[in-house]
Structures are given as C-alpha cells and as structure tokens.
C-alpha positions in Angstrom: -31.2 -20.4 90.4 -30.2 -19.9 94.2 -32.8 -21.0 96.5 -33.8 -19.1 99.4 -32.0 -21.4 102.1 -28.7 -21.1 100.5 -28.9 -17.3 99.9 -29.8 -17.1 103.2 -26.6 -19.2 104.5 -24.5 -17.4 102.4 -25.9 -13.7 103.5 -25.6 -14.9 107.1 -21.9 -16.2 105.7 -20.8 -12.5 104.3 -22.6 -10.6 107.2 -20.9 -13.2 109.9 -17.7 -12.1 108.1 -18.1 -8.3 107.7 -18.7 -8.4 111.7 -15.8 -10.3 112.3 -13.2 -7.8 109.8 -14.9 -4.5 111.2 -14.5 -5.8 115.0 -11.1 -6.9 114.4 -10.3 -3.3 112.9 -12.2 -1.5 116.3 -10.8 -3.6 118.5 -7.3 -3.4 117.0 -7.2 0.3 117.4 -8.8 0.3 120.4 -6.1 -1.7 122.0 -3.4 0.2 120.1 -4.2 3.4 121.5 -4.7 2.2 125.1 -1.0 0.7 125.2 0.1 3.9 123.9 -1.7 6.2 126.0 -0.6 3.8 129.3 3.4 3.7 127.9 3.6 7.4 127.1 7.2 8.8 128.5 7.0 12.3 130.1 8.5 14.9 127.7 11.1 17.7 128.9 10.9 20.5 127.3 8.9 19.7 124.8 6.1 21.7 122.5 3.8 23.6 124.9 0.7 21.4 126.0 2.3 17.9 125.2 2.1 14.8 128.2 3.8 12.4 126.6 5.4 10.9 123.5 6.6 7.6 122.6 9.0 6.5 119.7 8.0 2.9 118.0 9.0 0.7 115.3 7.1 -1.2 113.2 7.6 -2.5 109.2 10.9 -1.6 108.7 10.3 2.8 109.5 9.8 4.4 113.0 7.2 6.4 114.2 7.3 9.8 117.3 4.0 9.6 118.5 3.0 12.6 121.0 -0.2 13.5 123.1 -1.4 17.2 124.3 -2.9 17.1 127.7 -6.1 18.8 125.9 -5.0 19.8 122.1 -2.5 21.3 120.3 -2.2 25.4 119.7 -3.7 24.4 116.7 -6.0 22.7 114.4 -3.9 20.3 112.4 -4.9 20.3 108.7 -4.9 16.0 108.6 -7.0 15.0 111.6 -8.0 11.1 111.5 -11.1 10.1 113.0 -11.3 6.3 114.3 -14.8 6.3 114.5 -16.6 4.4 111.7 -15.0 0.9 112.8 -17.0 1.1 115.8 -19.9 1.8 114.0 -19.5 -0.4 111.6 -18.8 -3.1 113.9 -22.1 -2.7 115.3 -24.1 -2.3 112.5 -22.9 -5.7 111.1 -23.7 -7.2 114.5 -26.8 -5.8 114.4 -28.0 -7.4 110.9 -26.2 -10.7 111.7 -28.7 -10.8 115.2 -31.6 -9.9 112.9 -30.8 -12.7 110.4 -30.1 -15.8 112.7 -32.2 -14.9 115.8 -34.8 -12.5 114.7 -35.7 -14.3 111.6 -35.0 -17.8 113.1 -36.4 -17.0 116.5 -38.6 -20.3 116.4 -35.3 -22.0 116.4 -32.4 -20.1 117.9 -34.3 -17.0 120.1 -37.3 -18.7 122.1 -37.2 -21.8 124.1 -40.8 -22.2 125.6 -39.4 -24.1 128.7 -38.3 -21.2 129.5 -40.5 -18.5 128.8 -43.2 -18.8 126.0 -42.9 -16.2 123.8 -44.8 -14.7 120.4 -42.2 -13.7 117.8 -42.9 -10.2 118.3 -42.6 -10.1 121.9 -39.0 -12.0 121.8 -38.2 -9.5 119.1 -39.5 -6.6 121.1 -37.9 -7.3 124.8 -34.4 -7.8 122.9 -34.2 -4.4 120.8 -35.7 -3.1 124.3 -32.9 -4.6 126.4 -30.4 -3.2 124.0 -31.7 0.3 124.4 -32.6 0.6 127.8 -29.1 -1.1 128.7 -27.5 1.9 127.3 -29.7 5.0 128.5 -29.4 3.1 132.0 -25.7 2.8 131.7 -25.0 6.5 130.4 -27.3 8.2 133.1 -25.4 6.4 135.8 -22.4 7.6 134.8 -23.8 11.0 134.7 -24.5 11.4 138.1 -21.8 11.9 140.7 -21.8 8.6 141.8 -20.0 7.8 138.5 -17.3 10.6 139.3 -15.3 7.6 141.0 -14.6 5.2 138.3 -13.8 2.4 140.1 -17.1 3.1 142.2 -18.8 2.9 138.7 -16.7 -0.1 137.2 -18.4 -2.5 140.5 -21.9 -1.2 140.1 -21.6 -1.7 136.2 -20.6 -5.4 136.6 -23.3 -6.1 139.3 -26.0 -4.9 136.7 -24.2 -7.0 134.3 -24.5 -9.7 136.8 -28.6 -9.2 137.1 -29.2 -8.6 133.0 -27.1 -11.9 132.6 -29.2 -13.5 134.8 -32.3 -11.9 133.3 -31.7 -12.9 129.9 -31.6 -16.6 130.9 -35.4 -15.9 132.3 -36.5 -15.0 129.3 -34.5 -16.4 126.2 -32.9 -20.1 125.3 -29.5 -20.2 126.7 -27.8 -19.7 123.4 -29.8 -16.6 122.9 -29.1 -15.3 126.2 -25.6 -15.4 126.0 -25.5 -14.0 122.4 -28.2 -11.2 123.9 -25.4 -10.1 126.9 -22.8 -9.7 124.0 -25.2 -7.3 122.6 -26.1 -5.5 125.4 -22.3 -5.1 126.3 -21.4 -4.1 122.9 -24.1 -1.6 122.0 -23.2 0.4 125.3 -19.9 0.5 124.0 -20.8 1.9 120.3 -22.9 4.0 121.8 -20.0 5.3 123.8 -18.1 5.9 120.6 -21.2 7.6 119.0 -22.9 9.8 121.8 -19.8 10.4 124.0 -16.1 10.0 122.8 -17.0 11.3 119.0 -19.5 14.7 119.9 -16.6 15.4 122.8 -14.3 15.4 120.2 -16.2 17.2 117.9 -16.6 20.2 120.6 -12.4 20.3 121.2 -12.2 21.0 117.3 -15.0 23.4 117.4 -13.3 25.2 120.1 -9.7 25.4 118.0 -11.4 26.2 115.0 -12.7 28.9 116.9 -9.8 30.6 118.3 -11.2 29.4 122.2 -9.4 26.9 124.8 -11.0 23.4 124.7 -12.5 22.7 128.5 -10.6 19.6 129.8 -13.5 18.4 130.9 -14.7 16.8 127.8 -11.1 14.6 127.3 -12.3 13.6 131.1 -15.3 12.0 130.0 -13.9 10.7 126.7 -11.2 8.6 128.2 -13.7 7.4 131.2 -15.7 5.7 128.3 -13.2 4.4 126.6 -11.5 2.6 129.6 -14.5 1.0 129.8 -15.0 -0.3 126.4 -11.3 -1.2 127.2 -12.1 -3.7 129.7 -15.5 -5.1 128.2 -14.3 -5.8 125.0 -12.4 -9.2 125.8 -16.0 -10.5 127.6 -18.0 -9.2 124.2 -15.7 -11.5 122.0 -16.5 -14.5 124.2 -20.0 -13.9 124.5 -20.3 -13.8 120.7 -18.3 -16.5 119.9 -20.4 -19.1 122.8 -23.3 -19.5 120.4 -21.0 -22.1 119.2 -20.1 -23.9 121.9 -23.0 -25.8 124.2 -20.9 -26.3 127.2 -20.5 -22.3 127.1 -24.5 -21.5 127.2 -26.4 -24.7 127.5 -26.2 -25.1 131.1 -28.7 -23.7 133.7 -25.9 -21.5 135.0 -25.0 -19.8 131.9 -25.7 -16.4 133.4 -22.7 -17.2 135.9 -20.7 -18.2 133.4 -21.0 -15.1 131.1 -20.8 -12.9 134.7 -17.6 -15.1 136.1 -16.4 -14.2 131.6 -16.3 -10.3 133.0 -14.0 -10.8 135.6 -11.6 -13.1 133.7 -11.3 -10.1 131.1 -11.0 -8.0 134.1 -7.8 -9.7 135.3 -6.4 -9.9 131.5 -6.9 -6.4 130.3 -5.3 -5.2 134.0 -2.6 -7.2 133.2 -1.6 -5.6 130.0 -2.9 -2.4 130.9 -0.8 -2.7 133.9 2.2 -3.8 131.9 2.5 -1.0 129.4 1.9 1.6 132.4 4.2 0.5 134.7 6.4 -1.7 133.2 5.2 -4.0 135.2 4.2 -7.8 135.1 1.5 -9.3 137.5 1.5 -12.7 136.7 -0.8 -13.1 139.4 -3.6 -11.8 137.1 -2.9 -15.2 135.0 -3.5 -17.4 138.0 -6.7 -15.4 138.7 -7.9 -15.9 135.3 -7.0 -19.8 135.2 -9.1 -20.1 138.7 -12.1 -18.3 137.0 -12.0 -20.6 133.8 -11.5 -24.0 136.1 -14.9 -22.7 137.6 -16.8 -21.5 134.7 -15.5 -25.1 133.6 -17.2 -26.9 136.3 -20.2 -24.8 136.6 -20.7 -25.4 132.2 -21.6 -29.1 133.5 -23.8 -28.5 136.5 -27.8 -29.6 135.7 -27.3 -29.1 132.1 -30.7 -28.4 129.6 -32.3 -31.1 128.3 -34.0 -31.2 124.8 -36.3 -28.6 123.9 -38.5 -30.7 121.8 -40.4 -32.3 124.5 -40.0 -36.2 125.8 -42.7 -37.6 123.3 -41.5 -36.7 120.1 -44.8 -35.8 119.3 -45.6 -32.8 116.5 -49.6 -32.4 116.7 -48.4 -29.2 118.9 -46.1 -27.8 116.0 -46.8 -24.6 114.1 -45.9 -22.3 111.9 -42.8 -24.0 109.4 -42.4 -26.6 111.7 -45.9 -27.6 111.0 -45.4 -27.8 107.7 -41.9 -29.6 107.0 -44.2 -32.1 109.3 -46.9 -32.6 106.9 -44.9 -32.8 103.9 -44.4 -35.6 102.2 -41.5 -38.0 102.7 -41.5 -36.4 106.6 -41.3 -39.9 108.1 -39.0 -41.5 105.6 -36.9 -38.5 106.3 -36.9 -39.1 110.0 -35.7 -42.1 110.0 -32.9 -41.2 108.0 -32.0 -38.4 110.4 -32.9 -40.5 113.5 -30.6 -43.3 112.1 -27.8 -41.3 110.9 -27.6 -38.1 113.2 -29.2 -38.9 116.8 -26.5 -40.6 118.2 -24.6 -37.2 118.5 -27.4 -34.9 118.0 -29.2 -36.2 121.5 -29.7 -35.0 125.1 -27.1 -37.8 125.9 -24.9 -38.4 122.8 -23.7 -41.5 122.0 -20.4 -40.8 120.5 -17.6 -41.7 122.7 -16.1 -39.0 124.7 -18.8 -36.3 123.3 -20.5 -34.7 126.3 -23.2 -32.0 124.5 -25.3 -32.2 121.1 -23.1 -30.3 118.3 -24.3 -26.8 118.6 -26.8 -27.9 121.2 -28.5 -28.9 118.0 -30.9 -32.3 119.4 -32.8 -34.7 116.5 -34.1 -37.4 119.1 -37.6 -36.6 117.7 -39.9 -35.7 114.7 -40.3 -32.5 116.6 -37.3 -31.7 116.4 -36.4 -32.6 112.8 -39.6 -30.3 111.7 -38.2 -27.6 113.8 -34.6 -27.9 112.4 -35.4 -28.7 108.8 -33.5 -26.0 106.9 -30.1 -26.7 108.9 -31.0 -30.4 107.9 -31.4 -29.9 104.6 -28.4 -27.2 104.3 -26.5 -29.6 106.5 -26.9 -33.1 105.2 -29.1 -32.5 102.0 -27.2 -30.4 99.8 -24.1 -30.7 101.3 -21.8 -33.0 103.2 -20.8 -31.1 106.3 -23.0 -33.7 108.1 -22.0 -36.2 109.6 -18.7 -35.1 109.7 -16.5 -37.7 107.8 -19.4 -39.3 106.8 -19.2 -41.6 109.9 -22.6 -42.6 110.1 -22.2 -43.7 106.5 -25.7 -42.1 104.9 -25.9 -42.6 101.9 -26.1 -40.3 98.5 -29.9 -40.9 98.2 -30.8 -40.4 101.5 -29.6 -36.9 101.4 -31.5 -36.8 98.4 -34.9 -37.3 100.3 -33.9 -34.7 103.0 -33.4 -32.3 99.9 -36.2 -33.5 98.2 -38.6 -33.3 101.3 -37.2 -30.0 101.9 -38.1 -28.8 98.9 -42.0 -30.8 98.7 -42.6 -28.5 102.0 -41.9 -25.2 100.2 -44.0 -25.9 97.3 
C-alpha cells in the first residue's frame, strides 16, 4: 500500500513532468513561428494577399510555408490551432504551484522573517498577484500609451522590476522567485486565451461570413505575442531557480530575477535580429555575460540566514511541525540528522568548496528537522538520495528510525 508521502512525491513527480513536456511543446512553437515570421522573403507575384513565404527543410522532405498580410480569399478546410499547449502549460504549472507551495506553504511559501503569514493569506495574496498582474498588464496595453510598443515593453519591465521586489516583501525567497515566474507566465497564457485566440476566432468568423477581416485584430495578435516572445526565456529561469540557492536565497533576489529580464532581452534580440536581418550582433552576447557576472556577484551579497531561528528551540512549533516534534524517537532522530546531514545542510556548510545549504534546505536545529520531516524521511528514510554517496556514512538503521519516527508521528 502507497503511503501518502510517496504518492505525494510521485504526483508532484508526474505533474513536475507534464509542465515540463507541455512547456517544451508551447515554447517550441512559439519560437518556430517567430523565426519564420522575422525570415519571411517578400513574394513577387505571388497569390493575392500573401507577405511572405519561406522554403525549409527538415527530416529528409521540404516544406513552402506562406503568410497573408490578414487571411487568405478563403477559409481553408484544415485550419490548425496552436492553442492548447499554452493552456496546458499553464494548467500543469498551476497544479504543480498548488502541490509544492500551496500545500507545503509552512515549508516552501512563508518565511516568517519575512512576513508572517496564515496559510490562507499566503495562499490568497498569490492567486491575487497572479490575477491582478494580468488585468493590470492587459489594460495598459489597451490604452494608447501601449500603441508604441517599445513605450510599453520599458514600462512592463519597470513593473516587473516593483512586483519582483514585492514578492520578496512578502514571500521566502524561493517562493518569490517561483511567484515572478508565475506572474510572467500567466500574463502570457492569458495572452494566448483572451487575446491572440478570440482575434483569431473573429478573422475566421469574418471569412466564414463572406466579410474582410479588420487588420486590426492581426495588430494586436502579434503585439502579444512578441511579448510572450521576449518573456519566455526569463519564465524558464525563474522556474527552474527554486533549485538553486545562490539564484533566490539572497536578499537581492528581486534584482536578480529583474537583471534575468534583461539578459533574455539581449538573447531573444539576438535571434530575433538574426532571422530578420540576417544579421549577427554579437554584442548582445557580451551584454548578456555582463548581466550574469553581476547577477553572479549580487547571488552572494548578505545572503539569508536560517529560518529556523538561532536557538533550535521548537516550544513555538505548530501545526505538523509540532507533531513530528512530539513523536517518539524525535531526539534520537535528531541526532542522526544533526550528525549525518548538518555539515552541508547549515547556514555555513561545512563541506569543502560548498557555499549554500542544498536547496537552501538548513537541519542545524530540531526546528528545523520537525519542519522538514517528510523531505527527511522521503530523502534519507526510505531512500538513499541522502547523503549523496552516502558520504556521511549513516547507516541502514538509522534511516530506519527517520522512517520509523516518520511514521509514529502520523499514527
């Protein structure tokens, strides 16, 4: 019979991966259809409302690819739709946020030295970000001060600057990181959902009908979608940072993730810029190293120290930490961690050449080891994933008592 903790790993597991294929299938086509769009050739006497065509190769066959300015004569019979791989993307995202940092928010959402939070209130101000982040976003670009894009593009990042910095008031840096991927991401679904799709839908509607589709709504289509364009290399980043300390445990980890826009800035304008003009700026790559060098620096300025408190104490402890505390075999089991795992797991590791806790995970206290007990007993009990090699040498029946306390608590 599964226990809860593993089902719960391994959903986290198959959801972690669904996100991870349906992103790679958005942002796949996404890219696609930006290089084709930027390297279309003018046509000459070619059919009547066609911009552009391009001939590729790919697998062995070769493929004439041609745009209309607005659409063809026509509705074709076969019309594809890339639609449900943004949707999808988000969806999984979505779930994955609500297993890990909704329904570990104790561990991985709040940090109380930096804002104090109830469950529900955490829980609250992030779906609330998410959602007023994207009716913010879409009425500025309603207005005619969105009309000049690159107008737009500058006030979009200096927002992104302020929620980046918000977030890191309010949530542990991990979360706050993670949260800014969010944000940025459901602004671009939502771009996909309430924007570029409907537009779409009213060109159809207009051929079905026998009428001539208003250029207007292609306009607005492609506006989004150069944006989701140049936000999606800073979205990958920002999702994948909840894995590396130096990335969000640092005081200045909303300057990081805001420093992370510009360096996808210089990236996508390279290849954007290359499939346009034909064109190479390798200065884009000297801009981007320049950026990283600093975000380098700045990942090691006043970094956080541990989040359990200085005394190790767990009187203050509640909820399932409070529990795993009282259990039996707690300080037998605390020993074993505080033998075997605090010399990496620590404000200040021990190991040679290692600079931040793995994960930012820290077991210097019985505080913490209440607070982390399932990835302790998923970790070290039931498997061997920690320590890694086995370096610290514990031995089979200790990770018996982590399992075995593990257990006692949930009884």
């Amino acid at each position: 019979m599964f226990e809860l903790a593993v089902m719960g790993a391994w959903l986290e597991f198959a959801v972690r991966w669904l996100h991870v294929i349906t992103g790679i299938a958005w942002i796949g086509a996404s890219f696609y259809f930006i290089a084709l769009d930027l390297g279309l050739r003018k046509v000459v006497n070619g059919p009547v409302g066609v911009s552009g065509e391009e001939w590729q190769v790919h697998g062995g066959g070769f493929y004439h690819v041609q745009k209309y300015v607005v659409a063809p004569a026509a509705m074709p019979e076969d019309l594809i739709w890339y639609k449900w791989e943004a949707y999808s993307t988000w969806l999984s995202g979505f779930a994955l946020m609500v297993l890990v940092y909704y329904f570990g928010a104790e561990l991985f959402l709040i940090d109380p030295t930096v804002m104090d939070l109830a469950v529900w209130q955490a829980v609250a101000i992030s779906i609330g970000s998410l959602a007023f982040g994207w009716v913010a976003y879409d009425s500025i670009c309603k207005t005619k001060f969105g009309d000049d894009n690159t107008r737009l593009m500058v006030a979009l990042y200096a927002i992104l600057v302020v929620v980046a910095w918000g977030y890191a008031q309010v949530f542990s840096g991990r979360a706050a990181l993670l949260h800014l991927g969010a944000f940025t991401a459901t602004i671009m679904s939502a771009n996909v959902f309430f924007i570029i799709m409907p537009n779409q839908r009213i060109v159809v509607a207009d051929l079905k009908a026998g009428r001539t589709p208003d250029a207007k709504y292609g306009k607005i289509a492609k506006q989004r979608s150069t944006h989701n364009n140049y936000l999606t290399l800073p979205v990958i980043f920002l999702m994948l940072s909840n894995h590396y300390p130096l990335a969000f445990a640092s005081q200045y980890n909303w300057a990081i993730a805001s420093l992370v826009f510009l360096m996808g800035v210089t990236i996508r304008h390279f290849f954007n810029t290359m499939h346009a003009k034909k064109v190479t700026l390798w200065w884009t790559w000297a801009a981007t190293a320049i950026l990283f060098i600093l975000i380098m620096w700045l990942s090691t300025a006043f970094p956080y120290g541990s989040a359990a408190g200085e005394d190790g104490e767990v009187a203050d402890l509640s909820g399932t930490a409070a529990t795993f505390a009282a259990a039996d075999g707690f300080d037998e089991v605390t020993d074993i961690v505080m033998g075997r795992c605090s010399m990496c797991h620590a404000s200040e590791p021990g190991w040679e050449g290692m600079l931040w806790a793995p994960k930012g995970v820290i077991l210097d206290s019985p505080a913490a080891v209440a607070k982390h007990a399932q990835a302790i007993y998923v970790q070290a009990g039931i498997t061997h994933a920690m320590p890694p090699g086995n370096l610290s040498f514990i031995e089979q029946d200790e990770r018996d008592k982590i399992a075995a306390w593990y257990r006692t608590a949930l009884k």
